[in-house]
Each structure stands twice: as structure tokens, then as C-alpha cells.
MARTOR-79990 format. One record per residue (C-alpha): chain; x, y, z; residue number from 1. Coordinates in nm, 4 decimals. Each point is the difference from the previous one (the first is absolute). Layout:
<recs>
(rec A (X Y Z) NUM);
...
</recs>
This chain:
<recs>
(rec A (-4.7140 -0.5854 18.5120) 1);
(rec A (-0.0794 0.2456 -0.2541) 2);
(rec A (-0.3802 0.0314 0.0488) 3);
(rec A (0.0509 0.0034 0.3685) 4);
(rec A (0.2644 0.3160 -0.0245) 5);
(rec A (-0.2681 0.1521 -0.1896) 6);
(rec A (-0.2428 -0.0555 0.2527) 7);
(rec A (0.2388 0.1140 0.2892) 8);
(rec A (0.0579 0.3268 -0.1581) 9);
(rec A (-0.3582 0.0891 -0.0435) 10);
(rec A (-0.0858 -0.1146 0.3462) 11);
(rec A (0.2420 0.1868 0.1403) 12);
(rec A (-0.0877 0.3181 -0.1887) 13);
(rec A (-0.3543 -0.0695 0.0926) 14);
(rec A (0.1071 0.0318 0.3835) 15);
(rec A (0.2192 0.2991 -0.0882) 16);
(rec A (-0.3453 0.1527 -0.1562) 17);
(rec A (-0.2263 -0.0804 0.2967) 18);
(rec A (0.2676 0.1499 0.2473) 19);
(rec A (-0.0157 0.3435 -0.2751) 20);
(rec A (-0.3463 -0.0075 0.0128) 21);
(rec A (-0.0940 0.0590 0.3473) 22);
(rec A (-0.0781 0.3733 0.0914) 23);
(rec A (0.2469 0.1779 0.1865) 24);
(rec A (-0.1483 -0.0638 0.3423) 25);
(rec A (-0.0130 -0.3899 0.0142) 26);
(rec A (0.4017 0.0363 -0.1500) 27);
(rec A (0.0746 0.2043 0.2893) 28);
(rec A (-0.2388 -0.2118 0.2296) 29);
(rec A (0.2277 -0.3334 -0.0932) 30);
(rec A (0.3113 0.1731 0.0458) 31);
(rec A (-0.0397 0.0740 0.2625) 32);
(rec A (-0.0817 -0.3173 0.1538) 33);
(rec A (0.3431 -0.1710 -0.1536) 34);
(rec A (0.1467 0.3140 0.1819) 35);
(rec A (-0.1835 -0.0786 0.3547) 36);
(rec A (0.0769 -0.3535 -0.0224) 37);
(rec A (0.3700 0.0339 -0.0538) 38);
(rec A (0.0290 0.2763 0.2836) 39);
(rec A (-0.1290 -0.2256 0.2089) 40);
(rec A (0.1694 -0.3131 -0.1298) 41);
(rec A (0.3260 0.1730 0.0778) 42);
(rec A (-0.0582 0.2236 0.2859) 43);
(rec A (0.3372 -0.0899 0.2331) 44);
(rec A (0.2646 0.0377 -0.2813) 45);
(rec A (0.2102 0.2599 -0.1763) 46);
(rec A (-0.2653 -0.0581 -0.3003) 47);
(rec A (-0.2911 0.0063 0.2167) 48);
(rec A (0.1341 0.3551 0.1013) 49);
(rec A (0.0444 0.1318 -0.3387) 50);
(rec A (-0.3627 -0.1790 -0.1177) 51);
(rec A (-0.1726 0.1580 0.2723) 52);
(rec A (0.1667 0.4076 -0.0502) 53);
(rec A (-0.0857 -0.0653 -0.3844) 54);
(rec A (-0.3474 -0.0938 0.1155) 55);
(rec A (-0.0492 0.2770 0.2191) 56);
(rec A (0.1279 0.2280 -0.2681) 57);
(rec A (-0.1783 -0.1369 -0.2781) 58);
(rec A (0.3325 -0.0686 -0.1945) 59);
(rec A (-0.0948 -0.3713 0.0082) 60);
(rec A (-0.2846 0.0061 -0.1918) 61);
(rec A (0.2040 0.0916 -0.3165) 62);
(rec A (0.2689 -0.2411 0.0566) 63);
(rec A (-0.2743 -0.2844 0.0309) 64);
(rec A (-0.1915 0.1223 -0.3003) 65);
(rec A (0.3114 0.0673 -0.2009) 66);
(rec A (0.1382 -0.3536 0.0904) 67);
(rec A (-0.3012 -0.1569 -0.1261) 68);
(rec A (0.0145 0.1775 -0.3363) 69);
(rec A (0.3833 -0.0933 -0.0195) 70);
(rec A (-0.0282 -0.3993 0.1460) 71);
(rec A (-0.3776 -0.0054 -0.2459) 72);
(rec A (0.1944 0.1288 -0.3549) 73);
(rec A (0.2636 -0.2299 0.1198) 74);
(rec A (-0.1394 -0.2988 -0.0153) 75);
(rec A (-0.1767 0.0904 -0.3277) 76);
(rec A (0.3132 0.0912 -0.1411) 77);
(rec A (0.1246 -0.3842 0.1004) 78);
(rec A (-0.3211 -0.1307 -0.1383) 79);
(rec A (-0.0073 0.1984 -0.3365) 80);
(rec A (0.3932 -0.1092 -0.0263) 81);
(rec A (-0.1370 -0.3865 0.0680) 82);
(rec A (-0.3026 0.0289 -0.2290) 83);
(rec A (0.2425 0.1443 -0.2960) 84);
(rec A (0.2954 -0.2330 0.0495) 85);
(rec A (-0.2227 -0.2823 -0.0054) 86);
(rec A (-0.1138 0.0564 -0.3531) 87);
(rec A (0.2914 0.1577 -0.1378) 88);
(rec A (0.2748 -0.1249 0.2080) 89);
(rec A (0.2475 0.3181 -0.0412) 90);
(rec A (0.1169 0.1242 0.3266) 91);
(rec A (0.0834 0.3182 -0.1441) 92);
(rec A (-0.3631 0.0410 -0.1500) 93);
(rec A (-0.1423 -0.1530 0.2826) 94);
(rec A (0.1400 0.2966 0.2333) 95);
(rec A (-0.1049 0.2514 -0.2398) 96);
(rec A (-0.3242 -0.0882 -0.1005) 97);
(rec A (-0.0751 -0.0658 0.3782) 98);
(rec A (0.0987 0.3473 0.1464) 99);
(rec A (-0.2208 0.1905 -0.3128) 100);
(rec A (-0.2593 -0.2315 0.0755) 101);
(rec A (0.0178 0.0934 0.3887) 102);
(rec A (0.0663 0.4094 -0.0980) 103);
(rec A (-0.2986 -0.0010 -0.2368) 104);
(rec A (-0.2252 -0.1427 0.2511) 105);
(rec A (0.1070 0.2060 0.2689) 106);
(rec A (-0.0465 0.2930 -0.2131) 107);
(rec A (-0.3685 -0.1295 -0.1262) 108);
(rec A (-0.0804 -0.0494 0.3656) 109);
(rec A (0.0894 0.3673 0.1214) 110);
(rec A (-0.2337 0.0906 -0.2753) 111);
(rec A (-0.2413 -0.1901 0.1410) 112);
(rec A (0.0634 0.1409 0.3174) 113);
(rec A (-0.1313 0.3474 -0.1482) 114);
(rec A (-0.3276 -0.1633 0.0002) 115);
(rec A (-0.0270 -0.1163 0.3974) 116);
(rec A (-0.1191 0.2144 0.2844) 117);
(rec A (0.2989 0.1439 0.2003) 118);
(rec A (0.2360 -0.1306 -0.2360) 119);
(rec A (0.2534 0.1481 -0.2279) 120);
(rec A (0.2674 -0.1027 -0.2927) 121);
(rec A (0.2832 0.1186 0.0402) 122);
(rec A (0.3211 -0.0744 -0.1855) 123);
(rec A (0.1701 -0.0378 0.3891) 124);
(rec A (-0.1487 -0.3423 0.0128) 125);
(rec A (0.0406 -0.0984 -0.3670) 126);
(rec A (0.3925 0.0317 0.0757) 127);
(rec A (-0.0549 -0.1957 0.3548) 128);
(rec A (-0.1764 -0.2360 -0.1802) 129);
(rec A (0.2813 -0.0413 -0.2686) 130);
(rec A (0.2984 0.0312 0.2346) 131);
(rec A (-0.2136 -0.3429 0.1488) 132);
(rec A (0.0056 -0.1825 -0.3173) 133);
(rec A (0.3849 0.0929 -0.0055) 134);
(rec A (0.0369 -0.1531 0.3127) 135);
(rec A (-0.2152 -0.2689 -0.0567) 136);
(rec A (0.1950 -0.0717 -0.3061) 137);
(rec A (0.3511 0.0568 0.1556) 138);
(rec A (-0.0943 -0.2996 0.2712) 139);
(rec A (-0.1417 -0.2026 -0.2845) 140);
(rec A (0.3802 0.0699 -0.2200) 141);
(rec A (0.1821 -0.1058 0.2726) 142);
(rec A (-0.1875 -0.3450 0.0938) 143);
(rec A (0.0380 -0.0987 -0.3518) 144);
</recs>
């Protein structure tokens, strides 16, 4: 179990880093097909209503991208916690360790955001990503 949180955690902030790494355009490109697919999904319902007047008004597009850096640091935040307890086996620690683990990485990856066409770090998504790996940790708390 140990070697296999390991190799969760860097997996996962391997697919965190490919998302990060795309330029601005193809982020924007992919958002706005999970956008188009859920307006139409959901076209005859209260939610279908609201989907499609935050598509037409572009509002969607952060609440999808947003939602994917919150649900992303999330599940790295559960991961990290996993990876942590299962070699020191402190729940405490484990919840600790896990959110600085997820906070430096989102920080390091804004960075590295600095670095991609179209893209920018900013300190707006290091605190989405964090209030995800609160979240992420908060379900993880309570199933335990």
C-alpha cells in the first residue's frame, strides 16, 4: 500500500501538470466542450436553464474551470492524506502533511503557469486549489 500511495500521488500530480501545461487556448477549447455537453445534456430542466444563460454569458466557463481546480486539489489532498497515513499512521499528521503537500504544489504549479502561453499564476487559484484540498479532506474526516 505504501509504494502504491506514492505512485497515486505522483500520477495524479502528473495529470494535474499536463492539464497546467496546455496554452490558454486548448484550456478554453476543453471547457468549453464539458460546458456544451452539459447544456445540452440538460436542456428541459431548471438546470438546463441556468447551464445554458451561464453559457451564453460566458459565466460557465469559470465555474467549469474553477470546479476542476477545486474537485483536481481535492483528490490530491485525499491522496497526499492516504500516501502519509500509510507510512506514518497519524491522522492528525496525515491531514496536515496532506493539505501542505496539496498547497505547495498548487503554488509550484501557478508558477509554472507563468511559463505557458495565455496562462497566468495567480494566488486566486492557489486559494481555489487549497479550499479543494479542504474539502477533499473534510469528506475524507468524515468517512473515517
Amino acid at each position: 500500500m505504501k509504494k502504491i500511495s506514492i505512485v497515486l500521488v505522483i500520477l495524479w500530480m502528473g495529470v494535474i501538470f499536463y492539464f497546467s501545461n496546455q496554452p490558454a487556448i486548448v484550456s478554453t477549447t476543453q471547457s468549453d466542450k464539458v460546458i456544451h455537453v452539459l447544456d445540452k445534456i440538460s436542456e428541459d430542466s431548471v438546470l438546463g436553464n441556468i447551464l445554458h444563460v451561464l453559457y451564453e454569458s460566458k459565466g460557465a466557463s469559470f465555474i467549469i474551470r474553477k470546479s476542476a481546480h477545486m474537485i483536481s486539489y481535492a483528490i490530491l489532498a485525499v491522496l497526499s492524506f492516504i500516501m502519509i497515513y500509510a507510512h506514518k499512521s497519524y491522522i492528525r499528521k496525515s491531514f496536515i502533511y496532506g493539505f501542505l503537500i496539496t498547497l505547495l504544489y498548487a503554488i509550484t504549479d501557478e508558477i509554472h503557469q507563468l511559463f505557458i502561453p495565455g496562462r497566468a499564476g495567480m494566488i486566486q487559484d492557489v486559494l481555489i486549489d487549497s479550499l479543494g484540498a479542504i474539502i477533499g479532506l473534510s469528506f475524507n474526516y468524515i468517512n473515517i
